[in-house]
N, C-alpha and C positions, 0 to 999 in steps of 0.2 A: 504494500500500500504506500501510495506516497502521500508529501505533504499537504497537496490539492485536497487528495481523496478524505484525509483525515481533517482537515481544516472542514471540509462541507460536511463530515459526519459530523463533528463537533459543534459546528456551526447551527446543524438542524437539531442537534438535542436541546442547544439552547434557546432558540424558536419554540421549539416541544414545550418547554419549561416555562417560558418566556408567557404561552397561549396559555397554558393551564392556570399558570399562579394571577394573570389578568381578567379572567375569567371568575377564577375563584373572590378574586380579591374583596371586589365589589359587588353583590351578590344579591339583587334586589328583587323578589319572587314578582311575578307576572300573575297576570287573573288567572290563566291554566295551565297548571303544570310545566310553568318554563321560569327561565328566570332573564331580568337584564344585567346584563356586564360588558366589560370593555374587553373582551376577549379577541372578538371581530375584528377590531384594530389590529391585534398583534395577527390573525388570520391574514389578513389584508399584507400585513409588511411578509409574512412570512414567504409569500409571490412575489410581491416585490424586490425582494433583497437574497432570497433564494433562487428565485426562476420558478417559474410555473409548477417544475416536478418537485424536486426538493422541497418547495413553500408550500403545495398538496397534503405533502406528508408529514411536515411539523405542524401545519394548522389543522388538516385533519389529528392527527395523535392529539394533540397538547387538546383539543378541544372536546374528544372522546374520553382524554383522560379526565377532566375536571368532572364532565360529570359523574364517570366513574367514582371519584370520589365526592360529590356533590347528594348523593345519594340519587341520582336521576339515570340508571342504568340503563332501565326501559328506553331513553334516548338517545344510549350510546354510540349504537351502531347506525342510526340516524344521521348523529352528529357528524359521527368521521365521514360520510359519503360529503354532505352539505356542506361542511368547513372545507373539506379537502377541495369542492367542485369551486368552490368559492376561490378558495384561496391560487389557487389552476387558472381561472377564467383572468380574475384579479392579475394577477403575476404577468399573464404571458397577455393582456391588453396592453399592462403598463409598459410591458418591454418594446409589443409593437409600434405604440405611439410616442415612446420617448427615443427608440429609434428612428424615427421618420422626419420629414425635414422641417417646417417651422412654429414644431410645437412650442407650447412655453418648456420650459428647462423640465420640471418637475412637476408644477403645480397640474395645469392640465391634463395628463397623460395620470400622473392622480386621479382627481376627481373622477374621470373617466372611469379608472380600473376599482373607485371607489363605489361608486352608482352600479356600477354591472355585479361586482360581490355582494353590495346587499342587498340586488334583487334576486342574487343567487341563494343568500339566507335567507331571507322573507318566503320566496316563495317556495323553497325546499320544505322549509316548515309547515306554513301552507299545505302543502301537498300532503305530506306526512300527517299533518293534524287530519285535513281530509279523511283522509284513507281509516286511519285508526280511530276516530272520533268520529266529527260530524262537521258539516259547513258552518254552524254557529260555532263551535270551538274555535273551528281555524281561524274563523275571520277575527274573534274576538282575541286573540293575539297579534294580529298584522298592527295595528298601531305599538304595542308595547317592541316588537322586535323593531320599526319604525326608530323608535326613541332608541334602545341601543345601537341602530345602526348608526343615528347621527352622531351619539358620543365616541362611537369604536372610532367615524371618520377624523372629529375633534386631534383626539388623540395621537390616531395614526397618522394624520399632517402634521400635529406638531411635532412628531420626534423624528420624520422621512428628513427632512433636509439636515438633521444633526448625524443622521445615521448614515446618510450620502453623502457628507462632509468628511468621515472617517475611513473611509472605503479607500 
């Protein structure tokens, strides 16, 4: 293994880590069975600043793990498809638009990849709630995941340009 290899496995454990303890931190239960946190933020960077695949897989884990520990099992395997598709879509927008010609530097090509993850969590859930509940569950969630998407975004812009600063 080399130094690459072992800096991006390291790199994504602490993503892993990074998601879960964000998630956990702030913990603010939802009308059903969900809760709001700033976790989506760290989802969000973990595409960003891992790539698409890599950022998949620490926003999916770090986001299956909190619940796992969160007591919310039942939504675990949920979580990791939704974080992980999120953090995938997120990641690999931000890449294509901050590689192309006269984006703004970061902010845009953000926002972008930020709007498309959390329609990716909203409406993952959505679905999921769908399916295993009923149409008045789901919907009566959409504003609460609403409100943590716009804090995750909060968040996630303000430490993207300190984190791209150090790169």
């Amino acid at each position: 293994m080399n130094d690459i290899q072992t800096e991006k496995i390291l790199f994504g454990a602490l993503m892993t880590a990074l998601t879960a303890a964000a998630t956990m931190l702030i913990h603010i239960p939802s009308a059903f069975n969900g809760y709001i946190h700033l976790g989506d933020g760290m989802v969000l960077l973990s595409g960003i600043l891992q790539g698409p695949l890599y950022g998949a897989a620490a926003g999916g884990l770090g986001s299956m793990l909190a619940d796992l520990l969160s007591g919310y099992a039942f939504y675990a395997p949920a979580t990791f498809i939704i974080k992980a598709l999120a953090a995938y879509s997120g990641g690999y927008l931000y890449h294509r638009l901050s590689h192309s010609s006269q984006t703004a530097r970061w902010l845009l090509p953000f926002l972008a990849a930020g709007i498309v993850s959390s329609t990716v969590v909203t409406g993952g859930y959505f679905i999921f709630e769908l399916i295993i509940y009923n149409l008045q569950a789901a919907m009566i969630n959409i504003p609460f995941n609403l409100v943590q998407n716009l804090f995750s975004l909060i968040v996630a812009g303000s430490l993207l340009p300190l984190l791209l600063r150090r790169r």
